[in-house]
N, C-alpha and C positions, 0 to 999 in steps of 0.2 A: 488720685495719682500717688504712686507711692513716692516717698523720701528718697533723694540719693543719697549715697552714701559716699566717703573723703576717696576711696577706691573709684567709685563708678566715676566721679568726677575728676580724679587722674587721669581715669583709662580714657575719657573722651577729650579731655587738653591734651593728650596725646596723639591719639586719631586723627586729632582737629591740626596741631601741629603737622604734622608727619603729611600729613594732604596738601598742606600750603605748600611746606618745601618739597612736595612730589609736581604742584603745580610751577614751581620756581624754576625746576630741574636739579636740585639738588640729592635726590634718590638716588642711592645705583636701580631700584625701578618700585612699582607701581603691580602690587596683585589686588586684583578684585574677584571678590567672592559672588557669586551669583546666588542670591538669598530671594528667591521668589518663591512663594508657597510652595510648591514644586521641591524645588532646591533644601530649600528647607525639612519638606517633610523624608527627603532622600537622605539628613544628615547636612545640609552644610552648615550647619549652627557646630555641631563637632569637628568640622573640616577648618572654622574659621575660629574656634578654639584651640585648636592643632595647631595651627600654623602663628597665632598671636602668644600660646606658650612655648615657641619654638625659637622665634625671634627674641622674646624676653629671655629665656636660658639661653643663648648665643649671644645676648648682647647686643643685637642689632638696631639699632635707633635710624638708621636711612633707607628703609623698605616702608612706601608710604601703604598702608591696608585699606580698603574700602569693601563696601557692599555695593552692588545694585541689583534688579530685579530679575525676572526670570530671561535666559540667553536664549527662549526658545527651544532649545531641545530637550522638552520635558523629562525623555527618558532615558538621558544622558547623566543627570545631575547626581550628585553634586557636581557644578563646572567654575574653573576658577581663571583666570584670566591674568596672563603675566606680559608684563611691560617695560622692558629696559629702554634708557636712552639709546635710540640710535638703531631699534630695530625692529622688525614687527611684532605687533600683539602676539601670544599664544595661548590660545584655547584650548585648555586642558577639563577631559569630560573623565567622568566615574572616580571620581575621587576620594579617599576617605584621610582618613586621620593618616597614617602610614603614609599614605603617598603623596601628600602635600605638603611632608617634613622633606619628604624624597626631591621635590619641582624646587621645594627653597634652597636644598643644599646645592642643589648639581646645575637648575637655570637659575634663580636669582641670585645666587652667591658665585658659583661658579660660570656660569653663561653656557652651560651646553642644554639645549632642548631634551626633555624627557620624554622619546618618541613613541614608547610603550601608550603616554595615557593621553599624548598632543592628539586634539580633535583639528584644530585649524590653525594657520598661521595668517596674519594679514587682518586690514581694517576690514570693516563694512562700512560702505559709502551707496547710499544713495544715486541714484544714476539717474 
């Protein structure tokens, strides 16, 4: 395994932070990156360096960041997933670097839905 480095280990006391107070409710919200093979090989590894050097040159310290797995719709991706208190999930599909600076300024900073690239609004629940 390789060595971390005093960076790689910022960057994830940060992560690790920013999650707790997303879990606390202290975020204005919660985007997740959907990073399954898939996702991946479409670019969200760019999409979620986009949007982490985005917040860093903005200054933002209360948008907690995550990954999780594939969203299912393979040939949608890159797809990222946005979550303020108080209102429904939004599933945004075809993503790149550009437009995920675009979803941070105008829905997670500003609170309007970016309906150009919104695939879905609302949980998934089991029934």
């Amino acid at each position: 395994m390789a060595r971390l480095s005093v960076q790689s280990l910022n960057a994830l006391r940060d992560q690790l932070q920013a999650e707790r107070a997303g879990r606390e409710g202290k975020c204005r919200a919660t985007v997740i990156v959907h990073m399954g093979t898939c996702g991946i090989s479409a670019g969200a590894r760019q999409v979620m360096t986009a949007l982490l050097g985005a917040l860093e040159e903005r200054g933002i310290a209360d948008v907690a960041v995550s990954s999780s797995g594939c969203a299912g719709m393979c040939s949608r991706e890159p797809m990222a997933t946005v979550q303020r208190p108080g209102e429904a999930p939004v599933k945004y599909a075809d993503l790149d670097e550009k437009k995920i600076v675009r979803v941070l300024d105008e829905h997670v900073i500003g609170g309007s839905i970016v309906k150009e690239y919104a695939l879905a609004m609302g949980s998934e629940r089991a029934g």
